[in-house]
C-alpha positions, 0 to 999 in steps of 0.5 A: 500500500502506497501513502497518500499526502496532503498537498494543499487544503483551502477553502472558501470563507463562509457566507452567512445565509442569505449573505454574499455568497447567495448571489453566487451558484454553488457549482460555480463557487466551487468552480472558483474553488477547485480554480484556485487550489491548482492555480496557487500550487502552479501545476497544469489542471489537467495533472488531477485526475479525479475530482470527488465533491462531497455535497448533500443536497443534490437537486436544483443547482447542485444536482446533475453531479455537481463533482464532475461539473464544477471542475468542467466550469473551472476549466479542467480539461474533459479528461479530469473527471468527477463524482459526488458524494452524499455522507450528509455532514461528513460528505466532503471528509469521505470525499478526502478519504476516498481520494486517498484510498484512490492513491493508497491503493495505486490506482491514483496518483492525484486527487482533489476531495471536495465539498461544496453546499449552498444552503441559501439557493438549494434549502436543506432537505429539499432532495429528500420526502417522506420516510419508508414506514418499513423504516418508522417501523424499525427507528424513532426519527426525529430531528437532529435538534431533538437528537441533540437534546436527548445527548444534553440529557444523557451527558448530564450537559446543562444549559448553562454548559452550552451557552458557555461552550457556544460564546467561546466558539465566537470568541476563538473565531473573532481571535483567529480572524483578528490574528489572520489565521485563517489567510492562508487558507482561505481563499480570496475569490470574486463573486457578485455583489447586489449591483452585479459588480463583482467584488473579493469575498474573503471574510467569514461572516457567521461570527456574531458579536455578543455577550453571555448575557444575551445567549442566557436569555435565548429560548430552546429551538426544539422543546420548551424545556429543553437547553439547545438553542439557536447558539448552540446550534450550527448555523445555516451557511454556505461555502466551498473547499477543497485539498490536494491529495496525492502520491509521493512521486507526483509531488516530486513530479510536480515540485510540490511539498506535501504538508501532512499524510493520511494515516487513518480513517474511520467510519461508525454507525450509531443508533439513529435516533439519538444520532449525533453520538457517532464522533465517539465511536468513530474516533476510538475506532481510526485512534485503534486503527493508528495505534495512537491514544487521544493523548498523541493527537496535538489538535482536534476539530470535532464538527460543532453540529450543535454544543451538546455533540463535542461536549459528549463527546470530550466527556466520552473519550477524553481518557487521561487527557482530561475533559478540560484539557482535551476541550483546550486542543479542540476547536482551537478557532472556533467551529460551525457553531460561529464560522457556519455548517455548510452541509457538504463542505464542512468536513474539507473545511474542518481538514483545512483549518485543522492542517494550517493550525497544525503547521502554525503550533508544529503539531505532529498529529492532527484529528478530526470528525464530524457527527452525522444524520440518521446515525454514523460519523466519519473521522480522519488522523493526519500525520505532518512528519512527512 
């Protein structure tokens, strides 16, 4: 079995809903994304073979299989193909990970996983009915913030906890961004303004200016007595990313250095009512696979589904690390609770910003996992001693 390295990882900033992004197709933001990840390393379009987009909602603007269409918008040549990839939250994370078992296994040698959502043109849920009664027959689905409260409950994960744990997502957010921390990942494309002029978006728009006062005095969104609330939810946003993945001869190929390597990756499926518990699982799993303890793992970024998901979980798994401690190394620039949850490109998006921040602390291993509906969860290990 060959290695499979990270050569580069970006992303979009996120937009907000309704933001400035929505003004943008999403084949075409992630167009713009696919663009630019190759134009910025300075090799031919063409050296990538496959393209494998992560996106959820595959209908309207995001249907026709928005992977092989987007990089045919980006100016691949037709001889680049692509697919798409539904895993719900973790779409774009097991876009990365099928790109790098394409290269593990030898069959490829340059590969970009994907994800892309714009939940602001193409509403979630829209690709989907009703429910199989032979399903509802076999499970209680309900929804995720239904989901999210029944973790409160059985974590023992109070309110007060959440809106703590939601206002220190905002603030690790604002710090990133007031230190520049997300420049080199992000990246600065043009899209359309209200005039149709078109104008550099580079900014995240969901961090909210706030105080823990205000978060207090928020009502639940899901059940009158329940703790979850809109900040302590992910927020509804829109966005592009994408990372590089490839062998070791085509980086020397290409002259390019590669900035980590993929040494694990897990999935795990759970009860799908309670459903958002699947980091727990999917994490003892690729840390067995790996060898490694949560303790070797230098930064974590456990999608913020909703605050309830990483607490349980950090009280899960945290070992000898410690429940604290382990909080202390997770989600160190804030999660989708304040940057925003676009569906299908969070999990390349919580790689990207975990890789960069790996590189700026020169931390070895780097972890990261996303919860998903009806019940499973997605989780990567990466490796930056290349």
């Amino acid at each position: 079995m060959f290695d499979a390295y990270i050569y580069d990882a970006a992303r979009t900033a996120i937009g907000k809903r309704r933001g400035t992004l929505a003004r943008i197709r999403p084949d075409d933001l992630a167009a713009k994304c696919l663009s630019a990840i190759v134009e910025r390393n300075g090799f031919y379009k063409g050296e990538v073979e496959d393209v494998i987009m992560g996106c959820v909602t595959q209908i309207g603007e995001q249907g026709y299989n928005i992977g092989r269409l987007a990089p045919l918008i980006a100016g691949f040549p037709v001889t680049t193909t692509g697919t798409t990839v539904n895993r719900m939250c973790a779409s774009s994370l097991q876009a990365i990970n099928f790109a790098a078992q394409g290269v593990m296994s030898g069959m490829h040698d340059l590969v970009i996983g994907a994800g892309v959502e714009s939940m602001t043109r193409v509403p979630m849920g829209t690709d989907g009915s009703s429910l199989s009664d032979e399903l509802l027959d076999r499970y209680d689905i309900i929804g995720q913030g239904l989901s999210a409260e029944l973790i409160a409950k059985k974590w023992d994960i109070s309110r007060e906890a959440l809106d703590d744990f939601a206002y220190e997502s905002h603030q690790r957010a604002f710090s990133a961004i007031d230190a520049g921390k997300f420049e080199n990942e992000i990246l600065k494309i043009e899209v359309p303004d209200k005039e149709g002029k078109f104008t550099r978006f580079e900014n995240d728009e969901g961090p909210r200016k706030s105080t823990r006062e205000k978060l207090s005095g928020l009502k639940p969104c899901f059940k009158d007595d329940g703790v979850i609330t809109a900040a302590s939810s992910s927020q509804i946003s829109d966005g592009a990313s994408a990372v590089l993945v490839g062998s070791e001869i085509v980086g020397q190929k290409l002259g390019i250095a590669p900035k980590a390597k993929i040494i694990g990756m897990s999935v795990a499926g759970v009860d799908p009512t309670i459903m958002l518990t699947g980091p727990i699982p999917a994490t003892q799993k690729v840390l067995a696979k790996t060898g490694l303890k949560m303790e070797d793992i230098g930064l974590f970024e456990v999608n913020e589904a909703f605050g309830s998901v990483v607490l349980a979980w950090a009280k899960d798994i945290s070992g000898p690390l410690g429940t604290e401690k382990l909080l202390e190394r997770t989600n160190v620039n804030g999660g989708a609770i304040a940057l925003g949850h676009p569906l299908g490109c969070s999990g390349a998006r919580l790689l990207t910003t975990l890789l960069w921040e790996m590189e700026k602390r020169d931390v070895r291993y780097g972890l990261v996992t996303l919860c998903i509906g009806h019940g499973m969860a997605v989780a990567t290990i990466i490796d930056r001693k290349v």
